[in-house]
C-alpha positions in Angstrom: 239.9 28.1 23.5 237.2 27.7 26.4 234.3 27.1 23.5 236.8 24.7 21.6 237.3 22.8 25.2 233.3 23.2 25.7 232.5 21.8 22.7 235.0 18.7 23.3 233.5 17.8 26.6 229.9 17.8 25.4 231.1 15.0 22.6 232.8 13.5 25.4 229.8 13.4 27.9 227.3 11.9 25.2 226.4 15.5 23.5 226.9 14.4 20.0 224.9 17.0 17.0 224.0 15.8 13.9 225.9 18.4 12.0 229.6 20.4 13.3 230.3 23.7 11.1 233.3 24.4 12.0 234.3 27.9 9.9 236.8 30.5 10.6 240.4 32.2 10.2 242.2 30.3 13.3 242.5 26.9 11.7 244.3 25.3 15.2 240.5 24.5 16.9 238.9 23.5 14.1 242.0 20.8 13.5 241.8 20.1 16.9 237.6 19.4 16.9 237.3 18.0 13.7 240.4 15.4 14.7 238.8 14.8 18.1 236.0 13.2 15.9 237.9 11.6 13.7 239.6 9.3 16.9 237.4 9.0 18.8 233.3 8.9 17.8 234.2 5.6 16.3 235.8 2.3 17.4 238.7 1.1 15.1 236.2 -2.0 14.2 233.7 0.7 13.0 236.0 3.1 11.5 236.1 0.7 8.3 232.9 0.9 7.3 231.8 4.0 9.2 234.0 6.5 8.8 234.7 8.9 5.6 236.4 11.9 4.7 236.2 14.1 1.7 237.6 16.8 0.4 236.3 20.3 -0.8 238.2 20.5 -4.2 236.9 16.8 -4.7 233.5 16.8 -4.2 230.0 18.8 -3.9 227.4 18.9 -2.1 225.2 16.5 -3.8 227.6 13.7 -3.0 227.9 14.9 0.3 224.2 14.7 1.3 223.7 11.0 -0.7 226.7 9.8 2.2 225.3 11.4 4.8 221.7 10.1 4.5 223.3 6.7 4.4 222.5 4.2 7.4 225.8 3.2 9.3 226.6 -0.5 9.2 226.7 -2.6 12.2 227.0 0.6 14.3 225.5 3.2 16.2 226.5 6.2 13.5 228.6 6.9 10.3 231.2 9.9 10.8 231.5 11.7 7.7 234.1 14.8 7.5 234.4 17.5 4.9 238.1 19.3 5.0 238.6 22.2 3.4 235.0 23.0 2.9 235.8 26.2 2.0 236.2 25.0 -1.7 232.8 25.2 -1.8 231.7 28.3 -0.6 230.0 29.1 -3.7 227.5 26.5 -3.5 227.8 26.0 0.2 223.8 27.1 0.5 222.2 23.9 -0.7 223.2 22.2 2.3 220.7 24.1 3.8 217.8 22.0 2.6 219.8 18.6 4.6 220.7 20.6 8.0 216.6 21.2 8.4 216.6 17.4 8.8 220.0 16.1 9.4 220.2 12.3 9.4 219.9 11.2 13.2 223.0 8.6 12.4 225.3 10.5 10.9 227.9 12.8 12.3 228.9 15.4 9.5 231.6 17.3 10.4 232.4 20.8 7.8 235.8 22.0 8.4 235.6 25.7 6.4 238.6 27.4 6.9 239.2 31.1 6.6 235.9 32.2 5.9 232.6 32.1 7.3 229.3 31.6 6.4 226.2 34.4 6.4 224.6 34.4 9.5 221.7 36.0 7.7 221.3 33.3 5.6 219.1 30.3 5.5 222.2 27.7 6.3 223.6 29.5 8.7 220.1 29.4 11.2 219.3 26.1 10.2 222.3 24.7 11.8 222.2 26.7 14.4 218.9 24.6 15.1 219.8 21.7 14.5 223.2 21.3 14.8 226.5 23.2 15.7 228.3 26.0 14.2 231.6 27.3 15.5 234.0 30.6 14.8 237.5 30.0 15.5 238.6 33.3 15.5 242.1 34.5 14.7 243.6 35.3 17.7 245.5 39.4 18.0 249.2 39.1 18.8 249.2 40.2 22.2 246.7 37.4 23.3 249.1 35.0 22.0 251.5 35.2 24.6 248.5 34.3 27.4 247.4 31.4 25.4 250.4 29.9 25.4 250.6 30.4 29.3 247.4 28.9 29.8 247.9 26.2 27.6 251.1 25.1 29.1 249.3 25.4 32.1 246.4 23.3 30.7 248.6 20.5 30.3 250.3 20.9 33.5 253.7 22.4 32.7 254.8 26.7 33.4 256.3 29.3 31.1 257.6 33.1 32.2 256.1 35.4 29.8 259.2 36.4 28.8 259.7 33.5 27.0 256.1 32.6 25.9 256.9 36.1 24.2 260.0 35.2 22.6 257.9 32.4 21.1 254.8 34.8 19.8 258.1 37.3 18.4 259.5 33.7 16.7 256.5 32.3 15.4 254.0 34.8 15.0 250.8 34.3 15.7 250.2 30.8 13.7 249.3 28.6 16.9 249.2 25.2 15.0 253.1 26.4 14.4 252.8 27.1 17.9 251.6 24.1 19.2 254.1 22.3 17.9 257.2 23.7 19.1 254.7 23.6 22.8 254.9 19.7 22.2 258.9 19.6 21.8 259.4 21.5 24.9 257.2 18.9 26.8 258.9 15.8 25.3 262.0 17.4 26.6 261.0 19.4 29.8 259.5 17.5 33.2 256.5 19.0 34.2 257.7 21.1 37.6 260.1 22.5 35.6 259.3 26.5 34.6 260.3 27.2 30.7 262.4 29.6 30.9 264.0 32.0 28.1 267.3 29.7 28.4 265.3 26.9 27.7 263.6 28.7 24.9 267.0 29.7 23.2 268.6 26.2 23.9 266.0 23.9 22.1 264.3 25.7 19.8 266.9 28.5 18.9 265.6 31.9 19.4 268.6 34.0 21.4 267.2 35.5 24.6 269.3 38.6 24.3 269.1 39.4 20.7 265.5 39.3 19.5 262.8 42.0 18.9 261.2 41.8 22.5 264.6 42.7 23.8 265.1 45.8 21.6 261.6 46.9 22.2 262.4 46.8 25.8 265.9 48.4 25.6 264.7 51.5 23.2 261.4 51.6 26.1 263.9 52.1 28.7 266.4 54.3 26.4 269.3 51.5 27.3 271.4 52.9 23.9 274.4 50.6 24.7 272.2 47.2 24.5 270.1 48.3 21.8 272.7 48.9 19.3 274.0 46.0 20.1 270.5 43.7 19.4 271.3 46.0 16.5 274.1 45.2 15.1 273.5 41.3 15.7 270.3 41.8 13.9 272.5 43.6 11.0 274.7 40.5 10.8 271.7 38.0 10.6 269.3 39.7 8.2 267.9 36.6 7.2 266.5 35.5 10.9 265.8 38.8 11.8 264.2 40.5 9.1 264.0 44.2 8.7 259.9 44.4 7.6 259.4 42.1 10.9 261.2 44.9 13.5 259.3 48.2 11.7 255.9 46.3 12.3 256.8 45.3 15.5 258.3 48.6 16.7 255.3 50.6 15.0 252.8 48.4 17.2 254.9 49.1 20.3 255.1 53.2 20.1 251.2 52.6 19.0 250.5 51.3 22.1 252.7 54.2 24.3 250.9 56.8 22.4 248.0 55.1 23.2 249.2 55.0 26.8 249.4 58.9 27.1 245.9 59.1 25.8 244.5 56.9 28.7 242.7 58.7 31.7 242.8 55.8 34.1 246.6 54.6 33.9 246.0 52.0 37.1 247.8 48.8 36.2 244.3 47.0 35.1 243.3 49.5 32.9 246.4 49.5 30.7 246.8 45.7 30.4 242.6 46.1 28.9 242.8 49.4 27.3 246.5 48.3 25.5 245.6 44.4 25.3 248.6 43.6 26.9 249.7 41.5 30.0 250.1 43.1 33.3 253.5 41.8 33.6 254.4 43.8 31.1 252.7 47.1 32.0 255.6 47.8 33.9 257.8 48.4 30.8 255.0 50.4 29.0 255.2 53.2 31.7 259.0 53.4 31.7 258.4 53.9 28.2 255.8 56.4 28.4 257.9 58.9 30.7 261.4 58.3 28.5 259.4 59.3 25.3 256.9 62.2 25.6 253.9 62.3 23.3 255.5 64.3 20.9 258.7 62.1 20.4 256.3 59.4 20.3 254.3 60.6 17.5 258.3 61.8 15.7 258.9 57.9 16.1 256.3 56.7 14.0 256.9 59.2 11.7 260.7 57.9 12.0 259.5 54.3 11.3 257.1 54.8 8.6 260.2 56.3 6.5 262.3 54.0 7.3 259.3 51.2 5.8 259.3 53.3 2.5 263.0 53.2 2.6 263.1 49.3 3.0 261.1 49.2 -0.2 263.5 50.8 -2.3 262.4 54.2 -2.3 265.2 56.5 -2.0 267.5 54.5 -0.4 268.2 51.8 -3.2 271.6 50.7 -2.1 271.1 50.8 1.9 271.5 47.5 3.5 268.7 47.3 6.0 271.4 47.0 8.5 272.3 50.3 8.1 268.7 51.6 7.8 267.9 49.8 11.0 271.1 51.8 12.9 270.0 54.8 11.2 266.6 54.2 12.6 267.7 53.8 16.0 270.0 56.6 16.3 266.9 58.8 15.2 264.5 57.2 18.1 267.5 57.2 20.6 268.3 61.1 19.7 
């Protein structure tokens, strides 16, 4: 996010490169650059004649280069931008030879998503001369609940964790999908107002009681009574609360407390870097740790990768995953 933001402000403050390579898994920032371009390199006026964009699947390179070495008319520079370069990855290379002398005028933007280009290879430390590459990395899931908070906060609004994590258990860990659901919350919320998990469940329809953060949290701190009953809602609603979803989920959280009891240094910093989690939820990863030993920990996982096999059809045909979910918890809570 911070290089995104870099990158934005150098464009903004007259830092303008020949050539943007924008490549990588997390397609949010290179949207985000390659649109910030798009609006705003270029007057309206200029935009006409100026201004082009072309598609992977519909062109090649060749016809790439020819607009690009093109003189802008009745302007300072000519925007050209390539989406879903990644169409051409196999012939990506013979760009090479028009990044070692990029047309001063032109500002081609390549938006490759999901892959990258070889840093070994001649295009990738050409542009790196002359123009700009950028990785927009996939983010993990448990940095998705701070970029939401600092995002919020970017734009001047809050959000408790507990509900940024309801989002990241909603949406996963797609932050265009993200984004979006951020901009509804600020068309309805005023700006001193803190999101909170009410707010969460009222406008975008996630329950604050019955989702898988809350069960993680019950089984952490052996709460039997509020478990089975996140349970059995998620038993009646299948569809919204899928089976595959809670096994992962749960899986990653047991990971983390048998990770937990493998840690020397168990001071409050050194869990939210060693487990990649936020200290305000370290808290709930020790009351975990004590209520389930290493050994139980390890019988979990054992418990849950079953269970997985089980979901598939094997050995359990005519289960509903309602029922192998109870029967999952009754083993964890035993």
């Amino acid at each position: 996010m911070d290089e995104a933001r870099k990158i934005v402000n150098e464009i903004k403050q007259g830092d303008i490169k020949p050539i943007y390579f924008l490549m990588g898994e997390e397609t949010f920032y290179i949207d985000g650059i390659s649109n910030y371009i798009a609006d705003n390199l270029l007057s309206e006026e200029e935009k006409g004649f100026n201004q082009m964009t072309l598609y992977g699947r519909d062109t090649n390179i060749e016809e790439i280069v020819s607009n690009a070495k093109r003189y802008p008319m009745m302007a300072e520079r000519q925007v050209i931008i390539v989406k879903e370069a990644q169409d051409l990855s196999r012939t990506i290379e013979k760009l090479a030879d028009y990044a070692e002398n990029p047309q001063p005028t032109t500002v081609l933007v390549m938006c490759y998503k999901y892959k990258k280009i070889d840093k070994r290879r001649k295009l990738h430390k050409t542009i790196a001369k002359t123009g700009l590459i950028f990785e927009s990395k996939r983010l993990y899931e448990n940095q998705v609940g701070d970029w939401i908070m600092k995002t919020m906060k970017s734009r001047g609004y809050s959000i408790s964790p507990k509900a940024s994590q309801m989002l990241v258990e909603f949406l996963g860990t797609d932050l265009g999908k993200i984004d979006n659901e951020l901009q509804k919350l600020q068309l309805i919320c005023k700006k001193e107002t803190l999101i909170s998990p009410e707010i969460i469940e009222e406008n975008i329809g996630i329950s604050k009681d019955f989702n898988n953060f809350e069960l993680r949290k019950a089984i952490g701190e052996r709460d039997t009574l509020k478990a089975h009953r996140i349970i059995n809602y998620f038993a009646q609603n299948p569809k919204d609360n899928p089976l595959v979803v809670t096994i992962s989920l749960l899986f990653s959280y047991f990971s983390q407390i048998l990770q937990y009891h493998g840690l020397n240094d168990k001071s409050k910093g050194a869990v939210s870097k060693q487990l990649r989690i936020s200290p305000y939820f370290v808290g709930d990863y020790i009351t975990a740790a004590r209520n389930f030993p290493m050994k139980k920990v390890s019988k979990v996982i054992s418990d849950l990768h079953e269970t997985d096999v089980k979901s598939k059809g094997v050995g359990a045909a005519n289960v509903s995953q309602g029922d192998l979910l109870k029967e999952l918890l009754v083993k964890i809570m035993n």
